[in-house]
N, C-alpha and C positions, 0 to 999 in steps of 0.2 A: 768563736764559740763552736761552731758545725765541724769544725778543724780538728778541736779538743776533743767533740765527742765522738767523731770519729777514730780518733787515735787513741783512747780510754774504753773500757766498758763498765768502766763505775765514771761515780763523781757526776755534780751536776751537769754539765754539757752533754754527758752520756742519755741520761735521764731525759733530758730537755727532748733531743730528740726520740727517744722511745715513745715522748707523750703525742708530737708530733707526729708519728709515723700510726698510731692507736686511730687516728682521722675524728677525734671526739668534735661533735659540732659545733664547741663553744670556746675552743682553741684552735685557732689558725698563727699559722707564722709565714713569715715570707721574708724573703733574702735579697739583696741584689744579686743584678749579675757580674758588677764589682766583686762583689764577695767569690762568687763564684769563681771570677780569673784569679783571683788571689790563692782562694782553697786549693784548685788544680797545679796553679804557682808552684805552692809548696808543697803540697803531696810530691809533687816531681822531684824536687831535691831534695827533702826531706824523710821521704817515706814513700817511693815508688812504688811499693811492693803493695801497699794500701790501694793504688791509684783504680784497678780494677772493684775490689769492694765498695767503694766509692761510686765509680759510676754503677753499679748493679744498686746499692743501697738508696742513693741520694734519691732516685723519684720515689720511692718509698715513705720518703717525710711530708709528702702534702704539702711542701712550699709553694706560695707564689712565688716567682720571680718579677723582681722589678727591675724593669729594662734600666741600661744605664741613664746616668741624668746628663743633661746637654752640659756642656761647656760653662754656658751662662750660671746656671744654677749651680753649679759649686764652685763659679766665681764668686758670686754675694756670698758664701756663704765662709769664705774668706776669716780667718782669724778666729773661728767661732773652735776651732780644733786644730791636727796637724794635718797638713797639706794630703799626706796622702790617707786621712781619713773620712776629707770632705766628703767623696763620692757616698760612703757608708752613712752619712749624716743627711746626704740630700737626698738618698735613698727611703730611710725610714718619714722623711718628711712628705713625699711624695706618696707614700702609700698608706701615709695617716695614721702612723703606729701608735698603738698608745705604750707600748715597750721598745726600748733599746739594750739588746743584750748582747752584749760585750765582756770579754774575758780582759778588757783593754780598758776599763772602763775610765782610770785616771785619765786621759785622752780625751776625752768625751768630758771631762767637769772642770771645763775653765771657767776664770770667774764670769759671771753672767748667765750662764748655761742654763742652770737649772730652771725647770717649767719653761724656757723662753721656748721650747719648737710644739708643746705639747703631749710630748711622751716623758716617761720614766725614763731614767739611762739606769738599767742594772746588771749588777753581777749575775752570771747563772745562779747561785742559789741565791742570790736574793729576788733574781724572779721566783725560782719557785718556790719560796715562802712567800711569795706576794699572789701567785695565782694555786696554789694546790690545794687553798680552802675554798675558793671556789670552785677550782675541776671537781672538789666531793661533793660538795654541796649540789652543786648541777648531776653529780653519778647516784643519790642519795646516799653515801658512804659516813656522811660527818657522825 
């Protein structure tokens, strides 16, 4: 999703981050740093020419980073997705997310999944129909 909206300046992932980087104090987001080696990953082959906007922009979103998870922890967590999504699964578990946003999100809803970790798993815009009545409501905008 940070991938998308960095490579978009519409569409939700775009958006996502613009509310992010706003530092409003009743949205926070945080990433791993799985995600991070992934993002850098593909900016490199991908879209090099991004890769500086990228590091100028990124500390601009107010993410937390959450360090990688041990070994252990995305062994149990085993079957719950595909192999190399556990990290992103045992990331948002460890940081106590109550959202999981993912551009990938079929990946994410095997059967069993749902409610089992305690966050939502959504698409970008279905997060943001899920929180932009509260970002107003909190801005008094509604």
């Amino acid at each position: 999703m940070i991938l998308s909206g960095f490579l978009s300046d519409r569409g939700s992932p775009c958006i996502i981050l613009d509310l992010f980087s706003l530092g409003m104090p009743h949205i926070h987001g945080a990433t791993g740093q799985y995600n991070i080696i992934e993002i850098e990953r593909n900016l490199t082959k991908k879209a090099p020419e991004m890769a500086g906007i990228y590091k100028e922009f990124f500390p601009l979103l107010n993410l937390e980073i959450i360090p990688l998870p041990a070994y252990e922890e995305i062994r149990k967590l085993s079957g719950h997705t595909r192999d190399k999504d556990l990290p992103v699964l045992a990331s948002a578990i460890n940081y106590d997310a109550a959202f999981l946003v993912t551009g990938d999100k079929k990946d994410f809803l095997l059967k069993g999944m749902k409610g089992k970790f305690g966050f939502k798993i959504l698409s970008p815009s279905e997060f943001l129909e899920e929180i932009l009545p509260e970002i107003l409501k909190n801005t008094g905008e509604e």
